[in-house]
C-alpha positions as CSV (number, residue, x, y, z in Angstrom):
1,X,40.5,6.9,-11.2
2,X,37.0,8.0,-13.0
3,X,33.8,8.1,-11.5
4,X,33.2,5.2,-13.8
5,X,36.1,3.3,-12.2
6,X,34.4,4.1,-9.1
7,X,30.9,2.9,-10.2
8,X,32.1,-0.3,-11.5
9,X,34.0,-1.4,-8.1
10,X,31.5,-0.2,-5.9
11,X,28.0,-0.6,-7.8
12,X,27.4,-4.4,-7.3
13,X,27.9,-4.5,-3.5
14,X,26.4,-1.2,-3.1
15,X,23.1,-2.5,-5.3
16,X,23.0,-5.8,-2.9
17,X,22.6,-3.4,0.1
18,X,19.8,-1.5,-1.5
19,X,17.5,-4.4,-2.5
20,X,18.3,-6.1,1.0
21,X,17.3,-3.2,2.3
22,X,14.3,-2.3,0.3
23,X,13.6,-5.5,-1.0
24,X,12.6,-4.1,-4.6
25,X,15.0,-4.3,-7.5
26,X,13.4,-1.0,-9.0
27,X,13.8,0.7,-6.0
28,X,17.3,-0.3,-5.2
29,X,18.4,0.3,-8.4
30,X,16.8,4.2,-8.0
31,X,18.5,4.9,-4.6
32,X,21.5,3.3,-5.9
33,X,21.9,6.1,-8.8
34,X,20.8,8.4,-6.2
35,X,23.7,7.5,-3.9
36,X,26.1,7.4,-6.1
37,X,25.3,10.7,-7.3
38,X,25.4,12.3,-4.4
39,X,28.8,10.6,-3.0
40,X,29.8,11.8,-6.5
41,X,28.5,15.4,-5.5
42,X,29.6,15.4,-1.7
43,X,33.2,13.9,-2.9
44,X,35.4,16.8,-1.6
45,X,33.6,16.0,2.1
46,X,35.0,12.5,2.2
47,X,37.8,13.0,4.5
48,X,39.7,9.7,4.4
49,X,38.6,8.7,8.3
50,X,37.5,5.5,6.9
51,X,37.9,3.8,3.8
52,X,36.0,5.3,0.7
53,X,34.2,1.9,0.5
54,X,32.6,2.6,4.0
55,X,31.8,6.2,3.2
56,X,29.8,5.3,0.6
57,X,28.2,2.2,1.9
58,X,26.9,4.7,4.9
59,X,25.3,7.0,1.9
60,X,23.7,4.4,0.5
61,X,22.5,3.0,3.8
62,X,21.1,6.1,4.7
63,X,19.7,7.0,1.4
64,X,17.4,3.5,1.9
65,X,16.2,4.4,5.2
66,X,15.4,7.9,4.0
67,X,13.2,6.2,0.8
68,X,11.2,3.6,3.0
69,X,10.7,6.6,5.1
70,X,10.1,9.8,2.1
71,X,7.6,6.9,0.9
72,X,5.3,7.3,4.2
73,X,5.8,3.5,4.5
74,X,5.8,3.2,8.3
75,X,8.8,0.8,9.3
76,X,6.7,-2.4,10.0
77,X,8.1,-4.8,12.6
78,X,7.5,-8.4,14.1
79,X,5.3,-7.9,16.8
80,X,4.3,-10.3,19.1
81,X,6.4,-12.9,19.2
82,X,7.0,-14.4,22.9
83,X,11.0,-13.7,24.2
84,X,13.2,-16.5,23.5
85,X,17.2,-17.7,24.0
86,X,18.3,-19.1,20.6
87,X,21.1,-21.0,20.6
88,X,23.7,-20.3,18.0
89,X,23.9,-22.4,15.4
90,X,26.5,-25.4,14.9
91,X,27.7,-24.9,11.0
92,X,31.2,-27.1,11.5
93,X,31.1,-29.6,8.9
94,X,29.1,-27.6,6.1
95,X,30.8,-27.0,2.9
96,X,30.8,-23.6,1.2
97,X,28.4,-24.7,-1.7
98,X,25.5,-25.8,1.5
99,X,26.8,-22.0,3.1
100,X,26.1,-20.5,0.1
101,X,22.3,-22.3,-0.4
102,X,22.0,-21.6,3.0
103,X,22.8,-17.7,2.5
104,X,20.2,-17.6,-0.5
105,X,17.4,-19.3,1.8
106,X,17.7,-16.6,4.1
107,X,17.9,-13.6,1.7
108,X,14.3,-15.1,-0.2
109,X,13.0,-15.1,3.7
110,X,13.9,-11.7,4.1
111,X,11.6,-10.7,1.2
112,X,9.0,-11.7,3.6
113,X,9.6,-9.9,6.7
114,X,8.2,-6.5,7.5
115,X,10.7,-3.5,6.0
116,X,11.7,-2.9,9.9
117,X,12.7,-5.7,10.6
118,X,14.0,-6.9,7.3
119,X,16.3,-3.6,7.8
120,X,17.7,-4.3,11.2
121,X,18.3,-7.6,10.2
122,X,20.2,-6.6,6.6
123,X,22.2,-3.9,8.9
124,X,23.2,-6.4,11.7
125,X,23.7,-9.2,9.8
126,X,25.0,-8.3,6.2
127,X,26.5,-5.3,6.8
128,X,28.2,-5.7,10.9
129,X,26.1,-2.5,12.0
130,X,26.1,-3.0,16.3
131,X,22.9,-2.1,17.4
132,X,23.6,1.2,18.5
133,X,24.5,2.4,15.3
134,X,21.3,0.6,13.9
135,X,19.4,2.4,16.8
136,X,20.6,5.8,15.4
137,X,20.2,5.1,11.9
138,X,16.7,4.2,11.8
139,X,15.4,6.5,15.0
140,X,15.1,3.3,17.1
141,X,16.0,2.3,20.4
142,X,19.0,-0.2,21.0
143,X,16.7,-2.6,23.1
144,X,14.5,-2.3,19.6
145,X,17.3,-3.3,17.1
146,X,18.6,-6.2,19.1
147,X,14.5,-7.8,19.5
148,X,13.7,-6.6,16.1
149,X,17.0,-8.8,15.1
150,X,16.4,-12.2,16.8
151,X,12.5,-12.1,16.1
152,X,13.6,-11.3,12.4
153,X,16.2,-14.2,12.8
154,X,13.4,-16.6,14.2
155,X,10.8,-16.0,11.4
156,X,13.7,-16.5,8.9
157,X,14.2,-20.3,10.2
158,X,10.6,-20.6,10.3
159,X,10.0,-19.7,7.2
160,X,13.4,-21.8,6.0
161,X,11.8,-25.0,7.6
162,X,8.5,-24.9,6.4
């Protein structure tokens, strides 16, 4: 397989990561060249732990974080916001077309969260990071990620609803 075989089975997922992530399309289509090159460059240290899919997803991931933070753009998160219990959400009876308008709502709302919390929120909920792993990713605390999270998940149905 080419690295053009590659590029083409990976880029589109990879590319949704970034602009979750960075919430540019510029941007995410920069660190996504960027990532690829350097998965392209680091090849001969993927060691088949995980799939190559993952590998890569984990460059990319990381090459975000490192941009929002190489920019000197402080991670911005919710702040206060009173503690809450949400209850989960009752989606039995929705039909994949409402899922998928649903899915499209909340990725527009995430355009207008703070990049903190808009990338715990992208890592927990897109891309099934726990919070530890998000903790160690972005130099957080685990207590962090999991407020950062629901508050991020509360403003997103606020912002949904109005």
């Amino acid at each position: 397989m080419s690295f053009y075989d590659v590029y083409r089975l990976y880029s589109r997922a990879m590319y949704n990561i970034c602009l979750r992530l960075l919430g540019d399309r510029n941007d995410a289509e920069d660190i996504l060249q960027e990532a690829f090159a350097d998965a392209f460059l680091k090849i001969d240290d993927f060691r088949f732990e995980s799939t190559f899919g993952a590998w890569l997803k984990q460059i990319v991931v990381y090459k975000c974080i490192s941009s929002l933070r190489k920019r000197k753009i402080e991670l911005e998160f919710i702040e206060n916001m009173e503690d809450y219990d949400m209850p989960e959400d009752d989606n039995t009876g929705k039909t994949e077309q409402e899922a998928a308008l649903m899915i499209e709502k909340v990725k527009k709302a995430m355009l207008q969260l703070p990049s903190g919390s808009r990338s715990v929120f992208s890592l927990y909920l897109f891309e099934g990071y726990d919070h530890g792993e998000i903790a160690e990713i972005m130099q957080i605390t685990e207590s962090t990620s999991k407020s950062q999270y629901m508050r991020a998940r509360q403003k997103i149905k606020e912002i949904i609803s109005s």
